[in-house]
C-alpha positions in Angstrom: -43.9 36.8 2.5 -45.1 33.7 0.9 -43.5 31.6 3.1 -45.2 32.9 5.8 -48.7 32.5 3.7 -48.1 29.2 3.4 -47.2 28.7 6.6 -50.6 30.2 7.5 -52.3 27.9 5.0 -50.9 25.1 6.2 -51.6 25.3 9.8 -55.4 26.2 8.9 -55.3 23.4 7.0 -53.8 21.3 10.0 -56.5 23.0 12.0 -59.3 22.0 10.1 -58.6 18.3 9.8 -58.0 18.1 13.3 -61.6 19.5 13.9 -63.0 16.9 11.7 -61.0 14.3 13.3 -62.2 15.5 17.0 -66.1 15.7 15.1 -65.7 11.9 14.3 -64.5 10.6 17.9 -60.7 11.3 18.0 -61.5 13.9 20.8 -57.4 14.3 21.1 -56.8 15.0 17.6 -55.2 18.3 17.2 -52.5 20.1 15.0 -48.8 20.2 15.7 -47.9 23.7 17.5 -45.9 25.3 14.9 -42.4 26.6 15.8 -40.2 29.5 14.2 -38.2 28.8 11.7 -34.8 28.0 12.3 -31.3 29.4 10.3 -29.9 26.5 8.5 -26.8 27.0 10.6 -28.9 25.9 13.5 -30.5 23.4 11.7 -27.0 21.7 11.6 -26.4 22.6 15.0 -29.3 21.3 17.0 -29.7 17.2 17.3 -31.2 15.2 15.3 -35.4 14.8 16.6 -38.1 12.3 16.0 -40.2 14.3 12.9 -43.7 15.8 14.7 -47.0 14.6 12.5 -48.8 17.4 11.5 -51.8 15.9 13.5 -51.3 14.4 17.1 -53.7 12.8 19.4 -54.3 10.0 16.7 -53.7 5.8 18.0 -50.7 4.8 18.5 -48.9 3.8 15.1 -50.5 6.0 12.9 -48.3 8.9 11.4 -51.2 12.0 9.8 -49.8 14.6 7.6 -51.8 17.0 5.2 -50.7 19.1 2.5 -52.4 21.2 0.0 -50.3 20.0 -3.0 -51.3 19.4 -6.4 -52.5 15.3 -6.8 -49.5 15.4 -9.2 -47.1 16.2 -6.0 -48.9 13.5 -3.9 -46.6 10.5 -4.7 -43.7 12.5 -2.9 -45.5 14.0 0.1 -46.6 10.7 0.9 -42.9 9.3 0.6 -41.6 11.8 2.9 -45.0 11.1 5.0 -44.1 7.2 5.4 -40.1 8.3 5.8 -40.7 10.6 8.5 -43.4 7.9 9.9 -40.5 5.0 9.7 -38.2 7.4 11.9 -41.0 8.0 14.4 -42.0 4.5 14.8 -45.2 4.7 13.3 -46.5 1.8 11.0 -48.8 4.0 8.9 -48.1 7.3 7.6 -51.5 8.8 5.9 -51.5 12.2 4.0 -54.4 14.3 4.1 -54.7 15.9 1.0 -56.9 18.9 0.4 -58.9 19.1 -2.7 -59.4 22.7 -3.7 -63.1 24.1 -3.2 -64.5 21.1 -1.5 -65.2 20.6 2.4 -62.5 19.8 4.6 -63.9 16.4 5.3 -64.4 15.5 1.6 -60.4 15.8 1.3 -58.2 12.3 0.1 -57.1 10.4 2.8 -53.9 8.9 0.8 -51.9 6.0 2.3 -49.9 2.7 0.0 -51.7 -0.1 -0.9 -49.8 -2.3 1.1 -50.9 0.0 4.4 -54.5 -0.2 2.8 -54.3 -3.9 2.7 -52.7 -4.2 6.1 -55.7 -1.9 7.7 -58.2 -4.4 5.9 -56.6 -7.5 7.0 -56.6 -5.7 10.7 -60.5 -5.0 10.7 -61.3 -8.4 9.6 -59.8 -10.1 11.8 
């Protein structure tokens, strides 16, 4: 049962910052479609795919997941964020991170310095 709450969570969660995406300009943005999940025998069985974002319809490059972990659990969310980003070809994995009892849009937008420093140098240029 809980795994299906959180499964609930997350795609309202997914949901949400896709709304505020499409409310700031990225009128494509929207959340993954969610599928079943699978046995782990046919997780062995089926070929390897490209990880799906959480969020599609962002630019080219960019790689958005969001969780609703503790700011303790970021570090590794983000890891498996930018690992998942590397396999897709994205150069920028971003985690949206949900801060309990604020707004949607006041959630933490977390990314490496070295992808904050790249997006700097880009803007500046």
């Amino acid at each position: 049962m809980a795994d299906k709450r959180n499964a609930t969570r997350h795609a309202a969660l997914a949901e949400s910052v896709a709304l505020v995406l499409r409310l700031h300009g990225h009128d494509d943005a929207r959340p993954t479609p969610r599928t079943p999940r699978r046995k782990l025998s046919e997780t062995f069985a089926a070929p390897q795919t490209t990880p799906a974002p959480d969020i599609l319809g962002v630019p080219e490059g960019w790689y958005v997941d969001v969780t609703s972990a503790d700011p303790g659990r970021w570090g590794p969310s983000l890891d498996s964020t930018r690992r998942a980003a590397g396999i897709a070809g994205a150069h920028r994995g971003v985690l949206v991170a949900y801060r309990n009892s604020k707004p949607i849009s006041k959630a933490y937008a977390v990314m490496t310095l070295a992808d904050l420093a790249d997006l700097i140098a880009e803007a500046s240029t």
